[in-house]
N, C-alpha and C positions, 0 to 999 in steps of 0.2 A: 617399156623402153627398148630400143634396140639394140643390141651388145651386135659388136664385129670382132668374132677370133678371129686374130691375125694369125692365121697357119700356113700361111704361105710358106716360111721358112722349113718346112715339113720335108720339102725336095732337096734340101740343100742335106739332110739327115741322112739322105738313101745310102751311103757308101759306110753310111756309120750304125751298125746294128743297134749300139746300147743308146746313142742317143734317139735312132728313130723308136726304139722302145720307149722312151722318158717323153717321146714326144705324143706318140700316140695315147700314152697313158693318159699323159694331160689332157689332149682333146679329151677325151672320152668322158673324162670327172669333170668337164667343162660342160658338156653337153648334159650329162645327168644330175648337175647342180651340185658338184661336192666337189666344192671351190679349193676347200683347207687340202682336198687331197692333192688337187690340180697345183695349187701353189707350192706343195712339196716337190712334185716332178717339175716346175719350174725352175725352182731354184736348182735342182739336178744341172738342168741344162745350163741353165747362165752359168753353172761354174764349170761346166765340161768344155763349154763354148762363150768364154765370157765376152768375144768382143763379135758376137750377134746382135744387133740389137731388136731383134723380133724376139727374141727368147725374152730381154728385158720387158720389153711392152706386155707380154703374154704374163709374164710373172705379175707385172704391174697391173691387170685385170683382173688377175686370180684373186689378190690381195683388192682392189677395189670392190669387187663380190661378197666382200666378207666385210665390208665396211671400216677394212684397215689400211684409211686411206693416208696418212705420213708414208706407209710401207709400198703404197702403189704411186705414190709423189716417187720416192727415191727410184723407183724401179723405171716409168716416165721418163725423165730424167736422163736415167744412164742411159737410155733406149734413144732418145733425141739427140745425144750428144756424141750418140756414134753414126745416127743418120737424124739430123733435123728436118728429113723431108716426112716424119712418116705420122700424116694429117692424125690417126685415130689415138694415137698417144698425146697429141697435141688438145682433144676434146676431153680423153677422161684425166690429163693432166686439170683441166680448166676446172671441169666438175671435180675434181678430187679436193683442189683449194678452195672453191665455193663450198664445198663439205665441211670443211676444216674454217668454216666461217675467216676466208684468206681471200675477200670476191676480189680486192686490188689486185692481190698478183695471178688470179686466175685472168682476170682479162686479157692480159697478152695472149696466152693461150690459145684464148677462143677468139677473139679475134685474128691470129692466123691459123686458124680452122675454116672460120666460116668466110676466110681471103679466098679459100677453096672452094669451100664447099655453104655457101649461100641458101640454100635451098634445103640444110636441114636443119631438121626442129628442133631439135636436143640442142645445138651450138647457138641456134638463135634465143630459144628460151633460156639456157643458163647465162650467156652471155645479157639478156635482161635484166634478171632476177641478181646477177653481180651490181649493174648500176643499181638496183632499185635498192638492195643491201646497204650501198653507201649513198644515199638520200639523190642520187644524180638523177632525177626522176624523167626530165627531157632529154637524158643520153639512154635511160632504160623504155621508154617509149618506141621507139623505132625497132629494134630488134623483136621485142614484144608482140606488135603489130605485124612486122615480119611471120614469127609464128605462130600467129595468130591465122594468118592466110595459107600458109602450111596447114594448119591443122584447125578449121576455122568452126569445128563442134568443141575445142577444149577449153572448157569451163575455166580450168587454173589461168591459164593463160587469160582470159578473159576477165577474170578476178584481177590478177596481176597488176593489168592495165589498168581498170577503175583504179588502183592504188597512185600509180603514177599519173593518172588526171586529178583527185586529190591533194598529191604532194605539190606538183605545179601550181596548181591552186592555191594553196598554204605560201610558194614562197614567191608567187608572182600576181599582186593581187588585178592587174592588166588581165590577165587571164580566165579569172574566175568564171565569168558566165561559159566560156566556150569548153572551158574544161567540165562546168556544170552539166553540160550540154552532151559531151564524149559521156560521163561520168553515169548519166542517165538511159543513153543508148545502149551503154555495154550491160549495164545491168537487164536491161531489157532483154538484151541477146543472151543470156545465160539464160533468163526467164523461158526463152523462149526453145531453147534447147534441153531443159531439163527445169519443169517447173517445182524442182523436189530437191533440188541442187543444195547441198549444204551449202555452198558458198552466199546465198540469197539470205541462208540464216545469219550468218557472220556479216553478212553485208547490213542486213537490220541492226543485230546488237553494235554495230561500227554505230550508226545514225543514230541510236538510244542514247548510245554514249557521249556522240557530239553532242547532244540535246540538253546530257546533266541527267537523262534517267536510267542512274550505274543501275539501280534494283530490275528496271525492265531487260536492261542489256545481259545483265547477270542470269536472269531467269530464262532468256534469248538463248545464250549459250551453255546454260546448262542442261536445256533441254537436247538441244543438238548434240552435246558430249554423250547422252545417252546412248545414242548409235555408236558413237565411240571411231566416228572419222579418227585414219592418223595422219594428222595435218599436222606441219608445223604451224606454231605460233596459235592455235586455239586455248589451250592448256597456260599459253603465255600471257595470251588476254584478259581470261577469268582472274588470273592471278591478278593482275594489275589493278582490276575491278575489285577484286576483294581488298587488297593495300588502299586503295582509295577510303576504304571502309572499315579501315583498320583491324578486319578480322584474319590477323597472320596466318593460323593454322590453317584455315583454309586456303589461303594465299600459298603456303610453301608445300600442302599439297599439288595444289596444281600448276606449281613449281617444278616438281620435281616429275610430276607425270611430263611435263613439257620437255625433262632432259630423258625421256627415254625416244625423244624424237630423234630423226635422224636426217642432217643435224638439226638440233634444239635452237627455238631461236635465240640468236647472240645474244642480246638481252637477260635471257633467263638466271645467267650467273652474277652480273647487278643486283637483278629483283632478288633472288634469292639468298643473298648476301644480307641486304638490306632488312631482308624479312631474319632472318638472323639475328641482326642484331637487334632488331623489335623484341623479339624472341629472350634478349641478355642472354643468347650463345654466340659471344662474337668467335672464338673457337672454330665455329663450324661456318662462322661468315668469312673468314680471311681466307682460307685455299679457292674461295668462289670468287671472292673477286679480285684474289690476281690472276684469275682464268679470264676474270671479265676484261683486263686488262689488254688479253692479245685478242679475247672471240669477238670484242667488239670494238675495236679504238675510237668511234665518234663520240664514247661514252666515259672513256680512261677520266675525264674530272670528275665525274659524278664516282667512277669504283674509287679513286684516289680519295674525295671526301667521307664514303663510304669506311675506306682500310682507317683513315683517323678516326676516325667512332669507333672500331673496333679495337683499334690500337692501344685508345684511351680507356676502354671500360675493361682491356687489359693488364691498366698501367704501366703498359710500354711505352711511357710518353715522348722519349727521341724519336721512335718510328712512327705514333701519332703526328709530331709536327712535322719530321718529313714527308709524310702521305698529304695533309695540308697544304706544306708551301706548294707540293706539286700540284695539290689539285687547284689551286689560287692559279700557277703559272697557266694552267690550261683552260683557266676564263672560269670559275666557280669561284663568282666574287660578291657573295651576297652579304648580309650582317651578321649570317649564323654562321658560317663559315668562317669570318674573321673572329667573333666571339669565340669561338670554339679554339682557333689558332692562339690567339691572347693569354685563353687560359690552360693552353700545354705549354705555349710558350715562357710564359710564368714558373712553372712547377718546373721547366729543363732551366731555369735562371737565364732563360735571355729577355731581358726586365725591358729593353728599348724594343725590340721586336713585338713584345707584349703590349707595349704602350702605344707602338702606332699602328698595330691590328684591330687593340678597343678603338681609337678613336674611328678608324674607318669602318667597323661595324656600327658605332652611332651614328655617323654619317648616313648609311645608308639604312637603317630603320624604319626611318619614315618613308620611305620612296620604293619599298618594296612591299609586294604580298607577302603573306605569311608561309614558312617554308614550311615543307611537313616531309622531308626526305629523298628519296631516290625517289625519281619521279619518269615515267617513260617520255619517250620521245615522240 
């Protein structure tokens, strides 16, 4: 990836010995990769020189280097809102919130980034991979393809894309064959660029899995893990595969190897919540999934039904039926879920709440498959 110190601000230092000191200091721990030191002489300078805002954005890099991105948000931030013109804070702003699994409010961002600056990969591919985060799979196409032609040997990006001819696929069935069609050529072109590509592995265990053979796909990527790619979302998929197969401990292992990603995909604190309470430690499930709550919000009903199972096998039963109602209001309206609502609602004495959640879980009994938990998307 390509980093841009912003050192410009370096000439404005010349009349000031202690800060061209603080300043050179930084470059220097910037250039030989010793971030933590550079962010201390950063912060020197913003407070010598607080209403710079090249000193903010340089702080705010230091701190994104280190993967302390809240701390390179704030820094962003202050750095735009003393000059909104300055494009390269406006890019690791975007990518700091797609970090922070935040792709909604990183898109502003990077869309006036790439209002500028069109023609780089970094702003076109994260501004992507943000639609593809929130299921917009024909708003994440375009940009994708964008950096695709930018950069048109990158595997990821090429991945990427198959993803969003998929999703399209999935919610426009109009579309099917031609996205069939994209879906097969890009696989091709990775093929053809690296015919060892792990991404071709994952792309199999993906088609095992549609198929129904979790044991082939499992075997798929657990071979692949051997090389020990740091992708996200590999680690996220085995797990999902093993929940299928109700073998937990394997599941919240590669759980938990999936949150030393960076970042982990959103998801992970759902699944692993869920595996939890399989587990009877809902204890260790409840800090997870009211993480899951902000890292992924397309998913807050499933963490909300999720927090009542945990609630309940706490006997917390007021916060069980609150995490219920909510997860009810946010469309998780099945018969185990009113079942479940019924009979917390019972035990906190609200006997009519109780009574027309059983009846609506009988109601829909027969008209639905059988539920078996937190289930991915």
């Amino acid at each position: 990836m390509r980093w841009l110190l912003l050192l410009g601000a370096l000439c404005l230092y010349a009349q000031d010995d202690d800060l061209a000191r603080h300043a050179q200091a930084a470059a220097t721990a910037m250039k030989t990769g010793d971030y933590a030191a550079a962010e201390q002489e950063n912060r020197t300078i913003v407070r010598l020189r607080p209403q710079m805002p090249e000193a903010e954005v340089n702080l705010g890099l230091s701190c994104f280097l280190q993967r302390k991105y809240s701390e390179a948000i704030r820094a962003f931030e202050a750095g735009l809102k003393l000059n909104p013109n300055l494009d390269n804070a406006k890019l690791f702003l975007g990518i700091s919130r797609f970090k922070l699994n935040e792709p909604s409010t990183a898109i502003p961002s990077l869309l006036s980034y790439i209002g500028n600056h069109p023609g780089d990969f970094q702003g076109q591919y994260y501004l992507g991979l943000c639609y593809l985060a929130l299921d917009k799979f024909s708003l994440a196409e375009s940009p994708l393809e964008r950096a695709q032609r930018i950069d048109s040997s990158n595997t990821d990006v090429l991945y990427h894309l198959t993803q969003t001819y998929l999703g399209q696929a999935r919610q426009d069935a109009s579309k099917r064959d031609a996205m069939a069609r994209l879906y097969q050529q890009t696989v091709e072109k990775i093929a053809a660029i690296d015919p060892n590509s792990y991404r071709l592995h994952q792309l199999k265990a993906a088609a095992y899995q549609a198929d129904g053979n979790e044991a082939s796909a499992i075997q798929e990527l657990e071979t692949l893990l051997t090389h020990d790619p740091k992708v996200v979302g590999l680690h996220y998929t085995l797990g999902c595969l093993y929940v299928s197969q109700h073998q937990y401990e394997e599941a919240r292992r590669q759980f938990l190897d999936e949150m030393q990603m960076d970042p982990p995909y959103p998801r992970t604190y759902l699944q692993l919540g869920h595996v939890y309470t399989e587990l009877q430690k809902p204890e260790d499930a409840v800090p997870l999934l009211k993480r899951a709550l902000n890292a992924d919000p397309p998913s807050r009903g499933q963490a909300w039904e999720e927090l009542g199972r945990a609630y309940r096998m706490m006997n917390r039963d007021e916060a069980s039926l609150d995490a219920y109602e909510k997860a009810v209001s946010l469309g998780q309206r099945s018969s185990a879920i009113y079942y479940q609502l019924a009979m917390v609602a019972r035990k906190t004495g609200k006997m009519e709440r109780s009574r027309e959640a059983l009846e609506l879980s009988q109601k829909l009994r027969t008209a639905e498959p059988r539920n078996t938990g937190a289930k991915e998307q």
